[in-house]
C-alpha positions in Angstrom: 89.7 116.1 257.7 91.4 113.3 259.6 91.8 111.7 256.4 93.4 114.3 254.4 96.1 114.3 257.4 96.7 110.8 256.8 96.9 110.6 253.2 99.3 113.6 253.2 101.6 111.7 255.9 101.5 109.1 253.6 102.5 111.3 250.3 105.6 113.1 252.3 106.4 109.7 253.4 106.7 108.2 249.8 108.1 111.6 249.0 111.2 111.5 251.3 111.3 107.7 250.8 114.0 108.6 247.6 115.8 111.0 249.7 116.9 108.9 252.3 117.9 105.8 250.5 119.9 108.4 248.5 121.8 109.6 251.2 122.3 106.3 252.2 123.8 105.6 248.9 126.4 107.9 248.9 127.8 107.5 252.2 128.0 103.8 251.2 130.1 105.1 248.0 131.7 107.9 249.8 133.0 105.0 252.1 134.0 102.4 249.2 135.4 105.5 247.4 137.5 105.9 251.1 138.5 102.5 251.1 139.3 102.1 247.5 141.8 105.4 248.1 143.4 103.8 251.1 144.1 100.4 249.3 145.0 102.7 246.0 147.6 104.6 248.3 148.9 101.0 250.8 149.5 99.7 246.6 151.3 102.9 245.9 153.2 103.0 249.1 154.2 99.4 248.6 155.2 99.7 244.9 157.3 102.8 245.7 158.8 100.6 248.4 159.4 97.6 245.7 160.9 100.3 243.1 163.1 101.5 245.6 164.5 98.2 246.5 164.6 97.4 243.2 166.4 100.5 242.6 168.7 100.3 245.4 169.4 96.5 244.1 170.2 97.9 240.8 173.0 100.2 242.6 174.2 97.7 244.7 175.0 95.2 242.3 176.7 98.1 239.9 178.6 99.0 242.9 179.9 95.4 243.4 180.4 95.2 239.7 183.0 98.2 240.0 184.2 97.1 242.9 185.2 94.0 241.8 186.7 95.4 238.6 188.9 97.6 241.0 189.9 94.6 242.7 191.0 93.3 239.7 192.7 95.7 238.4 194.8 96.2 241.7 195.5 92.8 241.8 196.4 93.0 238.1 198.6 95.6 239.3 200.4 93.6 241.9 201.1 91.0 239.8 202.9 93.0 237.1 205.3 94.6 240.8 205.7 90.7 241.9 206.6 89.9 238.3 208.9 92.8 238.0 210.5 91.7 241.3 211.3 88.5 239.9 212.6 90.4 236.6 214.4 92.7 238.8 216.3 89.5 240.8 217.0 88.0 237.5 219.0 91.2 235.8 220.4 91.7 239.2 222.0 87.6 239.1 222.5 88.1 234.6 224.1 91.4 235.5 226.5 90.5 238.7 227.5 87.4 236.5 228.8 89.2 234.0 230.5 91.5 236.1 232.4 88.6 237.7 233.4 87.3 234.7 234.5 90.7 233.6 236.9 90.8 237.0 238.0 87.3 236.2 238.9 89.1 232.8 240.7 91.6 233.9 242.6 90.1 236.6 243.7 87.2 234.2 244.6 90.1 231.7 246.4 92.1 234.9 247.9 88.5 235.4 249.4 88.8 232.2 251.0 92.1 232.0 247.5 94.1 230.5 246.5 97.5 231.2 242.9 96.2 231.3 240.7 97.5 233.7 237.1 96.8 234.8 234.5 99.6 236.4 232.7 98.3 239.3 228.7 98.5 238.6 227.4 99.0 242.3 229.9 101.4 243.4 233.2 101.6 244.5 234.7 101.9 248.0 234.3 105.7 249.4 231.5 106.1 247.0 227.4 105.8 247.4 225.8 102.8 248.0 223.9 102.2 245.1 222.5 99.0 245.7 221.4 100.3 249.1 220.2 103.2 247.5 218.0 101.2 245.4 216.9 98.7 248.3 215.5 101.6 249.9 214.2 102.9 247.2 212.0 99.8 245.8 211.0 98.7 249.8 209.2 102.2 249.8 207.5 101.4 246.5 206.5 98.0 247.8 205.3 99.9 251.2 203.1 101.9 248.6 205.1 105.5 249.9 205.4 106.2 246.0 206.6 109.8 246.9 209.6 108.6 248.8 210.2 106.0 246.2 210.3 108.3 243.3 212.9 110.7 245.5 214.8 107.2 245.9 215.2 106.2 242.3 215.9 109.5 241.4 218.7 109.9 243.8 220.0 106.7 242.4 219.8 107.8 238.5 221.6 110.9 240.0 224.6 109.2 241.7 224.5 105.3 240.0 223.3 106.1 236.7 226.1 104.0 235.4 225.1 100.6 237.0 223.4 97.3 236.9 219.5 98.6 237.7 219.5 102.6 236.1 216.7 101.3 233.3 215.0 99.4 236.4 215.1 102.8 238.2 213.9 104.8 235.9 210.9 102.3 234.9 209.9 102.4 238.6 209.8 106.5 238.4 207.3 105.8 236.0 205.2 103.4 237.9 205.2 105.4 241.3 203.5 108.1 238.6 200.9 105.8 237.4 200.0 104.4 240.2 199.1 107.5 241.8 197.0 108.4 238.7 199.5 111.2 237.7 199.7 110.0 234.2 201.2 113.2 232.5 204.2 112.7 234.7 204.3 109.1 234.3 204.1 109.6 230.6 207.6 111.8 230.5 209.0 109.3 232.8 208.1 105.9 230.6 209.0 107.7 227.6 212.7 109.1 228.9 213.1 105.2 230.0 212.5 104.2 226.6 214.4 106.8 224.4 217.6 106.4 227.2 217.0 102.1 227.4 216.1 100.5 224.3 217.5 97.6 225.2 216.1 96.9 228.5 214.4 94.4 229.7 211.8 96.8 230.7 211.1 98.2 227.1 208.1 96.3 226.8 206.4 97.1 229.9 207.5 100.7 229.5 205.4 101.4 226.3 202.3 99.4 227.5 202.6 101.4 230.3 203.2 104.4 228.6 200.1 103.5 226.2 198.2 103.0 229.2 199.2 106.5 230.5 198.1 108.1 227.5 195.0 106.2 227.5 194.0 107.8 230.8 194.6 111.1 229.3 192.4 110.2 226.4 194.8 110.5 223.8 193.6 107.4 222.9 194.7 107.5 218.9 198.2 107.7 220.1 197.7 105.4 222.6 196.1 103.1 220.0 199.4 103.1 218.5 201.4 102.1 220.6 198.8 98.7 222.2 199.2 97.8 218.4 202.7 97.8 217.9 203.1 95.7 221.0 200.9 93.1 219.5 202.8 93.3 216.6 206.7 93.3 218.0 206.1 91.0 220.8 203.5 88.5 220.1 202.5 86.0 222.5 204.1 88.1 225.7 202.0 89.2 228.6 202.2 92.9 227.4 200.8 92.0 223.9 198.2 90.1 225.6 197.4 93.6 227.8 197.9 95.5 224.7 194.8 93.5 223.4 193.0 94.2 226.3 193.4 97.7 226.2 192.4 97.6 222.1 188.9 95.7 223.4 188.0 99.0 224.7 187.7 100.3 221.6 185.3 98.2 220.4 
């Protein structure tokens, strides 16, 4: 009888034996499979953080990209105004020469018994102005007040539309526009400067401009037209080299 007990100890023994070292088993997986999910989800954490970076990288250099295409742009911008400052100096000096040979004209001709007279570009005595008008005028373009600038030229086409800087005025209408991003109205303004000035100075910088303003509005056929015939009537000029530019983007 005592036997039997023993041999049957024995036989659960072996028989739970399997068991056991089964359980065993799976906790020992359950806790690789633990650990294998925690280093699976520290590498996902850590490559979401990378992609982010990477991601955030990728918008931050765009960003400086644009950014430093804007700056460009501006200081493209303020370039053309310090150029056209100079331009606007050097019609002023052409302009006021002429006009004082034109007096030394007339008064020699007075001199000699003529009826020869000689109209006074900046304004006469009693009158506007004008060249204080236009002073005012540009120094709020400068200042970037574009609103008070346009109201200044404007008042200067209005009352002095008859002297030495009208087409200068009426180019800078135009500019205040653009510069503001209003290109509609700087369109009417650039193209009333060139249908009323042909021969200004300006005439070139006008129509790039006024291709430029068009360009924004994407009429860009038209505008097209008008980068090409720049190239074409005044090669080797700063606008023609714009105007080509401008045609790259079309590329």
């Amino acid at each position: 009888m005592k036997k039997r007990y023993i041999l049957a100890a024995a036989l659960l023994a072996v028989a739970f034996a399997p068991g056991c070292a089964t359980r065993r088993q799976v906790q020992e997986l359950s806790l690789e499979v633990r650990a294998v999910r925690q280093d699976l989800y520290v590498i996902k954490s850590e490559n979401a953080r990378l992609d982010s970076l990477f991601r955030s990288n990728i918008d931050q250099s765009r960003k400086l990209n644009a950014d430093f295409a804007a700056y460009v742009s501006r200081l493209d911008d303020r370039m053309q105004m310090v150029e056209a400052r100079l331009e606007d100096a050097v019609t002023l000096i052409n302009r006021a020469s002429g006009a004082i040979e034109s007096r030394n004209s007339a008064q020699t001709a007075r001199s000699l018994g003529s009826d020869t007279s000689s109209a006074d570009t900046t304004g006469t005595p009693g009158q506007m102005d004008c060249e204080k008008v236009y002073k005012a005028a540009y120094y709020d373009f400068v200042k970037e007040s574009y609103d008070l600038a346009v109201s200044g030229f404007q008042n200067y086409l209005k009352n002095c539309s008859k002297t030495a800087l009208a087409d200068n005025a009426q180019y800078w209408i135009g500019e205040c526009y653009y510069l503001q991003k209003k290109y509609e109205l700087a369109q009417k303004e650039f193209e009333t400067m060139i249908s009323q000035y042909p021969s200004s100075e300006r005439i070139r910088a006008a129509r790039l401009k006024l291709g430029k303003a068009l360009y924004n509005q994407r009429f860009k056929t038209k505008a097209k037209s008008y980068f090409e015939d720049i190239i074409k009537e005044f090669p080797g000029t700063d606008e023609a080299q714009e105007a080509a530019q401008m045609l790259e983007r079309y590329k």
